[in-house]
N, C-alpha and C positions, 0 to 999 in steps of 0.2 A: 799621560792620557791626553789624548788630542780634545779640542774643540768640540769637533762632532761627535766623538765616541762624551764625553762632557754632555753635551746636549740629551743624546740619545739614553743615558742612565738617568738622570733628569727629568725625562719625558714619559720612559718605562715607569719611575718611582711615582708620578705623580698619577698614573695611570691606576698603579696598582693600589692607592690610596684610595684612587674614588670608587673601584670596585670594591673596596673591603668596604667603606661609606654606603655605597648601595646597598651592597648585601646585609649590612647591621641595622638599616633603616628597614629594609623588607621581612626582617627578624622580629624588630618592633613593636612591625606594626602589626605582622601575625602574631603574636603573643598580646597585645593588646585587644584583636577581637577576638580570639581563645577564651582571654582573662572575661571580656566583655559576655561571652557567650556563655563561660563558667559558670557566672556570679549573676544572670540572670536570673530570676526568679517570677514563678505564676501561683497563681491563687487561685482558689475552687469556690464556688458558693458559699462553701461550710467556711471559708476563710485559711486553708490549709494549705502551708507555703510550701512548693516543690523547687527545685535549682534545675537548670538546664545542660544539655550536653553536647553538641553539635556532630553528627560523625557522619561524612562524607558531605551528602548534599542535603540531610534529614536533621531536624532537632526533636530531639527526645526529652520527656521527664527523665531525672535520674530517678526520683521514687515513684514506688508504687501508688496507687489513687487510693487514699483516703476519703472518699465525700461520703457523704450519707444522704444525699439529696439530688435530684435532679436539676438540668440548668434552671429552669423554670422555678428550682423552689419546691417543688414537692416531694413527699419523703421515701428515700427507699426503705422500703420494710427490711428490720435488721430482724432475724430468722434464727434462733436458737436452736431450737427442737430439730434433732436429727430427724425425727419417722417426717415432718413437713416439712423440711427442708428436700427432704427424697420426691416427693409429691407435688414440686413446686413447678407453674407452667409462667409463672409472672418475677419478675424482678425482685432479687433478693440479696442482701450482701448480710457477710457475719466476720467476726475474727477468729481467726483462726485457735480450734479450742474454746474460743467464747471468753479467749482472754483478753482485754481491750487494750490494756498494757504493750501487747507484742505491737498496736497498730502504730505507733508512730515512727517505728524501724522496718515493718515488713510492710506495713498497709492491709486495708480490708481482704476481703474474698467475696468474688462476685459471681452467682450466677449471668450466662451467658444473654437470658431476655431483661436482665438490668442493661448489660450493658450493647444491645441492641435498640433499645428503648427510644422513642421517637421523640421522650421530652431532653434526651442528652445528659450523659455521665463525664462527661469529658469537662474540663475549663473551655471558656468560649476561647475559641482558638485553636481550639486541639482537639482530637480525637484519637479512636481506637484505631489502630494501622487497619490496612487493607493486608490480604496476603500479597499482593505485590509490593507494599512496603517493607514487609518483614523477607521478601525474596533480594530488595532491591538490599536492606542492609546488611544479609548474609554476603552477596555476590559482593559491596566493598569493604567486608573484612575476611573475604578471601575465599569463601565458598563455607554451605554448611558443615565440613566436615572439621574445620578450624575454628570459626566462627563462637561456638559457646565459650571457649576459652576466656577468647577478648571481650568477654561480655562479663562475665560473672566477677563481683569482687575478689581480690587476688591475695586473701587469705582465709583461715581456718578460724575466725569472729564468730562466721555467723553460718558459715558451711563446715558440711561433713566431711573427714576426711576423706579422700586423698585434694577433693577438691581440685581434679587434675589438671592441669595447663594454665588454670585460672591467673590472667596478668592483668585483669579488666583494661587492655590495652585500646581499644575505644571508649572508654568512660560511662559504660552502661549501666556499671554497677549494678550487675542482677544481684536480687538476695533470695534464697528459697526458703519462701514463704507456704510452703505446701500446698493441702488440695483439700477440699470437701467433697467428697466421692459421694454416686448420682444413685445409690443400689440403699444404703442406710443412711446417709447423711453422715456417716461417721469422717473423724482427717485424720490423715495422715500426708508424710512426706516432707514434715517441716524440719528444714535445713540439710535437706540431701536434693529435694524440688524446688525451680523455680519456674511456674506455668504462667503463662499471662495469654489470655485472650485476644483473638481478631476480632476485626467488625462483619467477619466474613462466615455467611451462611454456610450450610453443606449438607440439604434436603431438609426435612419434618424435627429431625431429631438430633442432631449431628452441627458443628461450627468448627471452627479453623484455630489451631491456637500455636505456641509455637512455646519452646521447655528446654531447659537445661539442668542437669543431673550434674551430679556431685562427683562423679569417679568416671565421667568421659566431657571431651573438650567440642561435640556437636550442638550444633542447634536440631534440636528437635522439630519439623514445622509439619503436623498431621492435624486431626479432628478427635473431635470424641462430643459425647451429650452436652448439650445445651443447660441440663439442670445442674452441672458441676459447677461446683466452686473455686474459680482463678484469681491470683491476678489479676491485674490492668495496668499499663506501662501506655501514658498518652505521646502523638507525635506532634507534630504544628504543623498546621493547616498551611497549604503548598498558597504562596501569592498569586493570583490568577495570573493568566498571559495578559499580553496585549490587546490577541484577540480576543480571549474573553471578555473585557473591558470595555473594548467597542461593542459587541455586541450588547 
């Protein structure tokens, strides 16, 4: 081997050192704000600890809301009785069954004027999506017709079979926590539903909410009565611009 061909292997080898170097540093250090993003954690009023998940440009709770109170401290009325639960035009949350037990795996069930409520259900920081949040996070995990898939826990725990496509491949970890239906107050749908509410009106009677089903891999994102009982799944509050700032 000559000199220069000497040199030139040399030069190759020390090259390809410092891109393998780059590339395991940029490994890192994305796995370290992953790890950092994981292992986050937020607290509600009631003092009730949720973990964080980050998927595209949004950070999500991974559990459902559990509060019993509004930010301010005042109490949401927990609402047993089916016939006034059906009757109900003001803020209400129950669990599901009315067994309390299930709340620290599935979380509460909220009527939609709790969690429209101007004294706030969310952790300070977070809120109920918008429908263009919950559009923005179907479109990056691929459009609604894929989308439930990678959301819903990716086994047969706590859902019904078939549980279909389910890889919670964005880390949303839906669980279906069923429904309190708007006609008797009676639930159904627990562990084959998982519904969780917008912040988003849709006329007198009517709000935005978005669902995944046990035996298809879509996101559901329609309406239905404001007196039903859903989930809640909060996002984190976008950091203003620049411009906002100045102003």
């Amino acid at each position: 081997m000559s000199k220069l061909n000497g040199t030139r292997v040399l030069h190759n080898m020390r090259f390809s050192l410092l891109i393998v170097f780059f590339f395991s540093v940029i490994h890192q250090v994305h796995a370290q704000n992953t790890n950092e993003t994981e292992n986050a954690v937020v607290s509600d009023i009631d003092g009730n600890v949720y973990h964080t998940v980050t998927i595209g440009n949004q950070t999500w709770l991974k559990e459902n809301l559990q509060v019993t109170h509004y930010r301010n401290g005042d109490l949401i009325p927990n609402v047993t009785a089916d016939t006034l639960w059906s009757k109900l035009r003001t803020g209400a949350y129950c669990h599901y069954n009315n067994y309390e037990n299930l709340v620290p795996v599935y979380g509460r069930l909220y009527n939609w004027h709790a969690v429209s409520d101007s004294r706030n259900i969310a952790p300070a920081g977070w809120h109920v999506p918008s429908n263009e949040e919950v559009f923005a996070l179907a479109k990056f995990l691929g459009g609604y017709k894929t989308a439930g898939g990678k959301m819903k826990e990716a086994d047969t725990t706590h859902w019904q079979n078939p549980n279909t496509d389910a890889d919670n491949a964005s880390g949303f970890t839906a669980l279906p926590g069923g429904t309190r239906c708007e006609l008797n107050g009676s639930f159904g749908g627990f562990g084959s539903y998982a519904l969780f509410w917008t912040g988003a009106s849709n006329g007198a009677e009517y709000a935005w909410k978005f669902s995944l089903d046990f035996d298809k891999n879509i996101l559901v994102h329609n309406y239905y009565y404001k007196w039903v009982g859903y989930s809640v799944r909060c996002i984190k509050d976008s950091a203003p611009s620049s411009n906002e700032i100045q102003k």
